[in-house]
C-alpha positions as CSV (number, residue, x, y, z in Angstrom):
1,X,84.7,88.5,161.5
2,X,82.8,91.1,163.1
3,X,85.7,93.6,162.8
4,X,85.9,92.7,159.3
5,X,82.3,93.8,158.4
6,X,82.6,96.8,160.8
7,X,85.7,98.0,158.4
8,X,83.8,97.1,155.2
9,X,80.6,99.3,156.1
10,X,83.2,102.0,157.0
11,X,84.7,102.2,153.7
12,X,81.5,102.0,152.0
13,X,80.0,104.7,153.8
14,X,83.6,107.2,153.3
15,X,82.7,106.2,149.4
16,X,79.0,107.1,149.6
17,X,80.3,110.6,151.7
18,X,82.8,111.4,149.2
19,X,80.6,110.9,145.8
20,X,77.6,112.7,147.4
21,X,79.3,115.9,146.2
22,X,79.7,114.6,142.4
23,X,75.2,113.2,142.7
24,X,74.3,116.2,143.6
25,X,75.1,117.8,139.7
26,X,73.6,114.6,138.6
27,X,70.7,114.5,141.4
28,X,70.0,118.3,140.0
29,X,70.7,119.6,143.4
30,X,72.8,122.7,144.7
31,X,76.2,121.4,146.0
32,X,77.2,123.0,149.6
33,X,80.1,122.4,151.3
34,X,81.2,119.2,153.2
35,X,79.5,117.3,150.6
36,X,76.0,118.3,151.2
37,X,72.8,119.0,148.6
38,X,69.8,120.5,149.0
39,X,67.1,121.3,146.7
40,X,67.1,124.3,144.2
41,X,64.2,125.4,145.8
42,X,65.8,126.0,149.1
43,X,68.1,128.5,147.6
44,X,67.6,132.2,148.1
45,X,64.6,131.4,150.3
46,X,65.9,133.8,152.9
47,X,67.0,131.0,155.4
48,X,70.8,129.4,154.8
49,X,70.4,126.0,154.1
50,X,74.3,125.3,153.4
51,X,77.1,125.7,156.8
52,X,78.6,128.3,155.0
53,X,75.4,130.2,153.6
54,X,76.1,130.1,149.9
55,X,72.5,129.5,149.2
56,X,72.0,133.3,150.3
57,X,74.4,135.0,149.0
58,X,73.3,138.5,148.0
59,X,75.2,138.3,144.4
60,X,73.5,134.5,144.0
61,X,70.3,135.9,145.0
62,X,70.2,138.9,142.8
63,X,70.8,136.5,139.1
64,X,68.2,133.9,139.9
65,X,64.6,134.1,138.4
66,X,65.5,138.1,137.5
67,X,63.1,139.6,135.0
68,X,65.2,138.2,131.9
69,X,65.2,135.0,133.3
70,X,61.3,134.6,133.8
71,X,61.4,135.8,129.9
72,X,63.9,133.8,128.8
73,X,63.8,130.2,130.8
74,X,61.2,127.6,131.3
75,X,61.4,124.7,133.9
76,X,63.5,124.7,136.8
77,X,65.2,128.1,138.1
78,X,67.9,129.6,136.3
79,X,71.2,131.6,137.5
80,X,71.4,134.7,134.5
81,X,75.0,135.1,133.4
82,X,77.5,136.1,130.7
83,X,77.0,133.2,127.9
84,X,74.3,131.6,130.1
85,X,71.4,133.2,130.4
86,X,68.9,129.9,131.6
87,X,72.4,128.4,133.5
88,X,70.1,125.9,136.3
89,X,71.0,126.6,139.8
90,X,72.5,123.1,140.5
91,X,75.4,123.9,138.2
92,X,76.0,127.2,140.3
93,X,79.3,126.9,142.8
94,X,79.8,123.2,141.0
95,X,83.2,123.7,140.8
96,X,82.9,124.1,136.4
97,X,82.9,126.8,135.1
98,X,79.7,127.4,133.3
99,X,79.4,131.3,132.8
100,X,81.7,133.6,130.8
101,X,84.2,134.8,133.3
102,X,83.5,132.1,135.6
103,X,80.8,134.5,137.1
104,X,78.9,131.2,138.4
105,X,81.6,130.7,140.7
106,X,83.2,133.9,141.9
107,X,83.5,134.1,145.4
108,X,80.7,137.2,145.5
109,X,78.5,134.5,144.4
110,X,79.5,131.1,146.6
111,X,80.8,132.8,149.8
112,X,84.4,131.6,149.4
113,X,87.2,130.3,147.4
114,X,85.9,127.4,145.6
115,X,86.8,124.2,147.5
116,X,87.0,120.6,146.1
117,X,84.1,118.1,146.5
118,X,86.1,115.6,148.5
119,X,88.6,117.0,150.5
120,X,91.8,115.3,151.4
121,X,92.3,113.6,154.7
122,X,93.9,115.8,156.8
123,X,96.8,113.9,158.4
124,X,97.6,117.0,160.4
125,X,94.5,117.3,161.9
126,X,93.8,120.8,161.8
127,X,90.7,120.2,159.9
128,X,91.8,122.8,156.8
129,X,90.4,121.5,153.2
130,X,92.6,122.1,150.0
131,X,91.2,124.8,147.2
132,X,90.7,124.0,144.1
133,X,91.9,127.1,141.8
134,X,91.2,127.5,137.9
135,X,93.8,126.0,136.3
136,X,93.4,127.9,133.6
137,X,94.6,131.6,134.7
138,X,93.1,134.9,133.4
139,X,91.8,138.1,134.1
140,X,88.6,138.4,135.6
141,X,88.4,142.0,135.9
142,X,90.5,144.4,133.6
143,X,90.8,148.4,133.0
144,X,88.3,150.2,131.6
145,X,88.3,153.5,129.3
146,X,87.9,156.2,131.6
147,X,87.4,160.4,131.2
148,X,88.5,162.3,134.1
149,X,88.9,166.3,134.2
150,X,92.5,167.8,134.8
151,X,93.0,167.6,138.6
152,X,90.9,164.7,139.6
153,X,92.0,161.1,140.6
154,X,91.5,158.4,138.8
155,X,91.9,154.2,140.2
156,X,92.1,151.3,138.2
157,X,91.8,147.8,139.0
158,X,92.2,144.5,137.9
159,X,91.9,141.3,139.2
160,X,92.9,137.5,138.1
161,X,93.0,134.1,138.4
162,X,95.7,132.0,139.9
163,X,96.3,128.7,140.7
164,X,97.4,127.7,144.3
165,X,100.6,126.8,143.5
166,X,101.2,130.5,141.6
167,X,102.7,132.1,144.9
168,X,105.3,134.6,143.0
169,X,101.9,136.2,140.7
170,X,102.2,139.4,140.9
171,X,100.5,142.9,138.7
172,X,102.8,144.9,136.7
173,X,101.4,148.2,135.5
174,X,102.9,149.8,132.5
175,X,101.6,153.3,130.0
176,X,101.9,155.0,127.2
177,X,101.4,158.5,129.2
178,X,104.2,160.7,128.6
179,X,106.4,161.6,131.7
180,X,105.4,158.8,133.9
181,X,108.7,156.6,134.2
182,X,107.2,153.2,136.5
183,X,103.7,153.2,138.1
184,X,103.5,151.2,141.4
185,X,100.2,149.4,141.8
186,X,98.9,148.3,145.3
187,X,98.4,144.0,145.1
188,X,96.1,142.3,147.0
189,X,96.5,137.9,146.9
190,X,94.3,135.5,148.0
191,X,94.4,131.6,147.2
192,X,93.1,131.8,143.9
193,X,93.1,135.1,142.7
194,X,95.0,138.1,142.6
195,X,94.4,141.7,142.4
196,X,95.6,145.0,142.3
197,X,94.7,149.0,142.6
198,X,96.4,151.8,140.5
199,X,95.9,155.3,141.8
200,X,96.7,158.3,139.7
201,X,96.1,162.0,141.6
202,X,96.0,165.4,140.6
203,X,95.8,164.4,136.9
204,X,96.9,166.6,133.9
205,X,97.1,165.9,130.2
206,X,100.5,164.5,130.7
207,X,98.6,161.5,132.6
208,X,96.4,160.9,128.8
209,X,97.5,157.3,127.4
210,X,97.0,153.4,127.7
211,X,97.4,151.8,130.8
212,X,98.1,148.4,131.3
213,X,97.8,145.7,134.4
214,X,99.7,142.7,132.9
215,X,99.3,139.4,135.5
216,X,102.5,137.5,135.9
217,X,102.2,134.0,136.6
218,X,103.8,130.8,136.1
219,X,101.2,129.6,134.0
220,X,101.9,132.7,131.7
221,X,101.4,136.7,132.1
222,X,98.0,137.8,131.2
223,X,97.3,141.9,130.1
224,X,94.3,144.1,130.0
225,X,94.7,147.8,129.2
226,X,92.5,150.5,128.9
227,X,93.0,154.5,127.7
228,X,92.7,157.3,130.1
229,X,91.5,160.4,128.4
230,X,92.0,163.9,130.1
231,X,88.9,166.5,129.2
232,X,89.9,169.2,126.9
233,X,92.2,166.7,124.4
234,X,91.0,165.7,121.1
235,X,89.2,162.3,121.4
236,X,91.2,160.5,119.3
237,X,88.5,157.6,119.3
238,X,89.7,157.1,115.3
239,X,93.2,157.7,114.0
240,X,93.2,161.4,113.1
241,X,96.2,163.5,111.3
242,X,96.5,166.2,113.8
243,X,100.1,167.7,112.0
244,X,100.2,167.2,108.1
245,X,103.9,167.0,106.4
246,X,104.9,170.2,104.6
247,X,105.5,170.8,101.0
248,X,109.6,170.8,101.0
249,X,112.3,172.5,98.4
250,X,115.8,171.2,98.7
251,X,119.2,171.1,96.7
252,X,120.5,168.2,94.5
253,X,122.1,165.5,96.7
254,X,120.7,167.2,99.7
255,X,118.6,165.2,102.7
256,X,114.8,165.7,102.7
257,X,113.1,165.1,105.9
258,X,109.1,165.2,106.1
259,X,106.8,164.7,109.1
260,X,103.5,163.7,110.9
261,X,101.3,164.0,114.2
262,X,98.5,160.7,114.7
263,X,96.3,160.9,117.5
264,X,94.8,157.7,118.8
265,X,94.1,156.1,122.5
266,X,95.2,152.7,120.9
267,X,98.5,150.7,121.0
268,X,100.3,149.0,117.8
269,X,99.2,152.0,115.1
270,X,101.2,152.1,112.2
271,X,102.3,154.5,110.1
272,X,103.5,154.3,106.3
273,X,104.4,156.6,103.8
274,X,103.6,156.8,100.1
275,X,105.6,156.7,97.9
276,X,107.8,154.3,99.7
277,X,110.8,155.1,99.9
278,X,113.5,156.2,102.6
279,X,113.9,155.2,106.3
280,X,110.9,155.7,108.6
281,X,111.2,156.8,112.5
282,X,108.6,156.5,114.8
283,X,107.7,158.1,118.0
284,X,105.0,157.6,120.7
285,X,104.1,159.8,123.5
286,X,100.3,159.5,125.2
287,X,98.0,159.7,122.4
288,X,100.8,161.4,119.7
289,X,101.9,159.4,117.5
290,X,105.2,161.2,115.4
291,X,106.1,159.7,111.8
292,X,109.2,160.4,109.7
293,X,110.2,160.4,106.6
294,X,114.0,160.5,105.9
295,X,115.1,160.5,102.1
296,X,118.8,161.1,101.7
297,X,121.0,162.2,98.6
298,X,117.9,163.1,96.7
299,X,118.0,163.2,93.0
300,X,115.0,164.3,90.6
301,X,113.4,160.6,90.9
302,X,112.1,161.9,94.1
303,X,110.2,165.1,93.3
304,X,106.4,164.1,93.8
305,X,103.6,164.4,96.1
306,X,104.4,162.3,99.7
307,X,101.5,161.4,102.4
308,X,101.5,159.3,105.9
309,X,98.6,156.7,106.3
310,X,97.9,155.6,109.9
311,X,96.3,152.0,110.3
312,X,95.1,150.6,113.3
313,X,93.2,147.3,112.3
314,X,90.6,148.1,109.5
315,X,90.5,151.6,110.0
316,X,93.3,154.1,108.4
317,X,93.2,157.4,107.9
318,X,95.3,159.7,105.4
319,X,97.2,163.2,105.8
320,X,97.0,165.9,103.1
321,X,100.3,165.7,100.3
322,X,103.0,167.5,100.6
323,X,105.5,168.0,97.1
324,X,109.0,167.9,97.1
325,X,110.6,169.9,95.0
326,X,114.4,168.6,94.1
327,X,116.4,172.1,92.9
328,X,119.0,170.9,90.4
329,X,122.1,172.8,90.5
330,X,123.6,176.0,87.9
331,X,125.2,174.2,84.9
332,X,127.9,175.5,83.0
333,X,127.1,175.4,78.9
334,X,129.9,177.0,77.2
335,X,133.5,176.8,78.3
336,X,135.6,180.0,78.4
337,X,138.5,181.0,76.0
338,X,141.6,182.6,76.4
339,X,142.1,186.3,75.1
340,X,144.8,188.4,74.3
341,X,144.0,191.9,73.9
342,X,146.2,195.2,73.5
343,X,147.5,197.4,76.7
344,X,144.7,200.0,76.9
345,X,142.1,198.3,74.9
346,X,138.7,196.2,76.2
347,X,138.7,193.1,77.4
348,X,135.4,190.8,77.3
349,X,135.4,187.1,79.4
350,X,132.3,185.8,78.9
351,X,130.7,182.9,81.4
352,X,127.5,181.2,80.1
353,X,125.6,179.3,82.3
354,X,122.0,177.5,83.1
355,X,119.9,177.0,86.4
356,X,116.5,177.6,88.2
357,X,115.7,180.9,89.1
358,X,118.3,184.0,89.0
359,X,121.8,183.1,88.8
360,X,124.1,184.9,91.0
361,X,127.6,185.5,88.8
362,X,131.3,186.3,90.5
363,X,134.9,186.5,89.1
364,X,138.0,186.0,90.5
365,X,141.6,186.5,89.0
366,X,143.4,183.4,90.6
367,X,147.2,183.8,91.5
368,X,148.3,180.1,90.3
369,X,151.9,180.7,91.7
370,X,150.8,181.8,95.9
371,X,147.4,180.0,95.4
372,X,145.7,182.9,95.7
373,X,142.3,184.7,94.4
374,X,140.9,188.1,94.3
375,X,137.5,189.2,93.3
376,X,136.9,191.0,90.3
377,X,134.0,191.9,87.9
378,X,130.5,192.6,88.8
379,X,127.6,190.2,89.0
380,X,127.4,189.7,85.4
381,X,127.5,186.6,83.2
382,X,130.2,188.7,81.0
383,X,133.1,190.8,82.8
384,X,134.5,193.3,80.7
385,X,138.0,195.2,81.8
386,X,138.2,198.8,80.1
387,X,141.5,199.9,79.3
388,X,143.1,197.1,80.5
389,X,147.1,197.5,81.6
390,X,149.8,195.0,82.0
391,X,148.7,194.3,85.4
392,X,145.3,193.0,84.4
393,X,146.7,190.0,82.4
394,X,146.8,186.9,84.9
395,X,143.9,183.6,85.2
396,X,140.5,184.3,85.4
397,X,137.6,182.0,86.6
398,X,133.4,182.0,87.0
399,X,131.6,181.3,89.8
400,X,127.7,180.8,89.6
401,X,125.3,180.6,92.4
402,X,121.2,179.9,92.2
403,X,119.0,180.8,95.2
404,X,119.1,177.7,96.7
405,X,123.0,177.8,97.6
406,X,124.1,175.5,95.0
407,X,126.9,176.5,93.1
408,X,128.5,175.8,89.4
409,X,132.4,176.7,88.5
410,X,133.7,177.4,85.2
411,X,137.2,176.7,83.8
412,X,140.1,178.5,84.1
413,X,140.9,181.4,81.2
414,X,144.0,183.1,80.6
415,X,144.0,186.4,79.5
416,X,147.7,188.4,77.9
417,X,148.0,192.0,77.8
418,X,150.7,193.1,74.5
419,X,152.0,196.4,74.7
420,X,153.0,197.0,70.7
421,X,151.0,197.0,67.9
422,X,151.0,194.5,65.6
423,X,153.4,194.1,62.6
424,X,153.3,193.6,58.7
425,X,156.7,191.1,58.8
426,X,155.5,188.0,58.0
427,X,157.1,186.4,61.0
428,X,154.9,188.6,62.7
429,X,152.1,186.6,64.9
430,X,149.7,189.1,63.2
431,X,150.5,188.8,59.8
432,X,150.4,185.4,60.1
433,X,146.6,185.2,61.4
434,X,146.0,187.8,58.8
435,X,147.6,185.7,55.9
436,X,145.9,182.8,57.7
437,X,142.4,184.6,57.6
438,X,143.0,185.2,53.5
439,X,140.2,183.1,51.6
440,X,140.5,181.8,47.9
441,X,138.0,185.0,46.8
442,X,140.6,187.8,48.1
443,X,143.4,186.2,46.3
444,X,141.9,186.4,43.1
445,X,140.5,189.9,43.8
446,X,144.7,190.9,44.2
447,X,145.3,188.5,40.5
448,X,142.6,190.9,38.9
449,X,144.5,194.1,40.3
450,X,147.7,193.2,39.1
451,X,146.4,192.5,35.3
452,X,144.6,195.8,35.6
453,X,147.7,197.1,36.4
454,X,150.0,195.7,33.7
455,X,147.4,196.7,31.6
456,X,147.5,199.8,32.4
457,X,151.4,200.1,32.1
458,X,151.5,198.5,28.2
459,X,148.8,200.9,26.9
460,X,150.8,204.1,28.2
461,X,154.7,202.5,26.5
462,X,152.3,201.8,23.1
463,X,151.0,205.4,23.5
464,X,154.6,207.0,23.4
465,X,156.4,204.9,20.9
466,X,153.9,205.6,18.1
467,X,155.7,209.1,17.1
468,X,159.0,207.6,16.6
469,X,157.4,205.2,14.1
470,X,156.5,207.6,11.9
471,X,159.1,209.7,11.8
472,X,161.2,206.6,11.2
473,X,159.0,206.1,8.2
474,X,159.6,209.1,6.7
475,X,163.2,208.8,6.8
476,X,162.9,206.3,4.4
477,X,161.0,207.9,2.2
478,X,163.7,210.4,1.6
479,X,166.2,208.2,1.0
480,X,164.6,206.7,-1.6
481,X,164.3,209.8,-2.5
């Protein structure tokens, strides 16, 4: 029976051990380790109170009762934080994380890693207590934006949570700085936290970009960046157009290709293009950020004014315009005719044609039966050949350039050199245009002629025979005489 009771009392005073660490929050009392409290008023009094000396811890010491607190607070004394300016002392090194940050239970502030209130029995008995990690990983400490002259060196660092069974976490440092392939950043583990150092030396402008420290874990991967800026860039703070697009001329059915510089320190800017048309390419290098335009096979719908707009967020900024001018290509308007012209004569082939800007003519006399050309004529929309010769006649054709390249081709024209003149016989080719060519008014012009003329002829027969009349007359008159 006595064993019995001696048992009982045992348990009940392991219970009363183990929940003294969960009265002390509720007792308003600082929590030590091994389960201990003591009053707030014992803490920071410049003599350690706790086994492990939490209660003076320089960093604990230096947030109580500061000036802001005194101004701010009433009532007990206060631990000044991140989203907790009046947090009371008893709810510092709790375990809970009560500050933004979890400053109320860094290590800098409670002497260690954070332990749990009742530690497990150790059945090894080497006396070691388990942590108690956040469960909740993420950084603590990330990169800030930093300006460093050409030549200096620069470190940053970041630190983060873990949990105690995270024992693969590791940093993984990444940029946008052109010329840097990997960056290799020193780690540093310890139960419930990991952190790491990046060291860049002898810096230069190619060293200007984002840097990022990216936590892996097996919770989840957890990223803070910041920009390093290089004295003597631009500042890029806001998106600015550092290269504008040019105004551009191409041909008809040619590819148009227009161009812009951003500078910004920030990841995730994008660029867009008005109108919108075409494929865009993108480029990043440090602080640069390189749009294109690509418009292909343009046609007159896309002469107009184009622009780049750079967004990052709710700020955008805009470059100047640039036109594009679309140069459609010589166009032939009247189509050449054969001629046939007499050996010695002139010979006129005429080639009319329309386009921007001067038009560059050239002739060629085409040898259909090799597949040959030769050049001929002058630069001239009309080619004339003086005193042509037999050896003239052949296939003629136009070619017509504008000053763009772009060219326009006329149809073929034959011309035929004769040798003889033409001839009067009606089976003659020239009689028959010429009797072809006769209109209704020149026919009746020869009708009148040949009246005239049989006119003429009656009045001169009635002019001779009037003598003979009258000397017919008189013969009978003497008969009857």
């Amino acid at each position: 029976m006595i064993h019995e009771r001696g048992a009982i009392l045992a348990l009940v005073a392991i219970f009363i051990c183990s929940a003294v660490g969960e009265l002390c929050g509720e007792l308003e009392l600082f929590n030590c380790p091994n389960n201990n409290c003591i009053s707030d008023h014992l803490v920071c009094d410049g003599k350690s109170d706790c086994v492990d000396g939490r209660d003076e811890q320089e960093d604990l010491c230096l947030m109580i009762d500061t000036k802001n607190v005194k101004e701010l607070c009433s009532g007990t004394r206060h631990f000044s934080c991140l989203g907790n300016p009046c947090l009371p002392i008893y709810k510092v090194c709790d375990d809970i994380n009560d500050c933004l940050y979890g400053t109320d239970e860094r290590p800098s502030v409670c002497g260690r890693e954070r332990f749990v209130r009742s530690p497990s029995i150790d059945t090894s008995g080497s006396g070691n207590t388990i942590p108690q990690c956040d469960p909740n990983p993420k950084i603590l400490q990330g990169i800030n934006d930093t300006t460093a002259p050409r030549g200096a060196s620069v470190t940053f660092s970041c630190v983060a949570s873990i949990s105690a069974q995270s024992s693969k976490s590791k940093f993984i440092w990444t940029t946008t700085a052109k010329g840097i392939a990997s960056l290799e950043g020193s780690d540093n583990r310890t139960a419930c936290r990991i952190s790491s150092t990046l060291v860049l030396n002898n810096v230069s402008t190619n060293n200007s970009g984002q840097y990022n420290c990216t936590a892996v874990t097996e919770e989840g991967n957890y990223t803070s960046n910041g920009y390093l800026q290089i004295t003597g860039e631009p500042s890029c703070v806001a998106p600015q157009v550092t290269i504008h697009p040019t105004a551009l001329s191409v041909p008809y059915g040619a590819n148009a290709v227009f161009s812009c510089s951003v500078c910004y320190i920030r990841e995730n800017i994008s660029v867009t293009w008005l109108p919108p048309k075409g494929t865009l390419r993108a480029t990043q290098n440090g602080s640069t950020f390189v749009s294109s335009l690509q418009l292909s096979a343009v046609d007159t719908s896309y002469r107009g004014n184009y622009s780049c707009i750079a967004k990052y967020a709710n700020t955008s900024v805009s470059s100047t315009h640039a036109t594009l001018t679309v140069v459609v290509p010589p166009l032939i308007i009247q189509t050449m005719s054969n001629q046939t012209a007499l050996e010695k004569s002139d010979a006129r082939l005429v080639c009319n044609a329309s386009g921007a800007g001067v038009l560059a003519y050239s002739w060629r006399r085409l040898d259909t039966t090799l597949g040959t050309s030769a050049a001929v004529g002058t630069n001239s929309s009309v080619m004339t050949i003086h005193g042509v010769q037999l050896s003239d006649a052949g296939t003629y054709q136009c070619t017509v350039m504008d000053a763009a390249g772009q060219t326009a081709i006329s149809n073929r024209a034959t011309l035929q050199v004769s040798s003889e003149k033409p001839s009067l016989d009606a089976a003659s080719p020239a009689v028959g245009i010429i009797a072809g060519s006769v209109t209704g008014a020149a026919l009746m012009v020869v009708v009148v002629c040949v009246i005239l003329l049989c006119l003429v002829v009656l009045h001169s027969r009635l002019n001779t025979s009037g003598p003979l009349i009258k000397r017919s007359d008189e013969f009978k008159l003497n008969s009857l005489n």
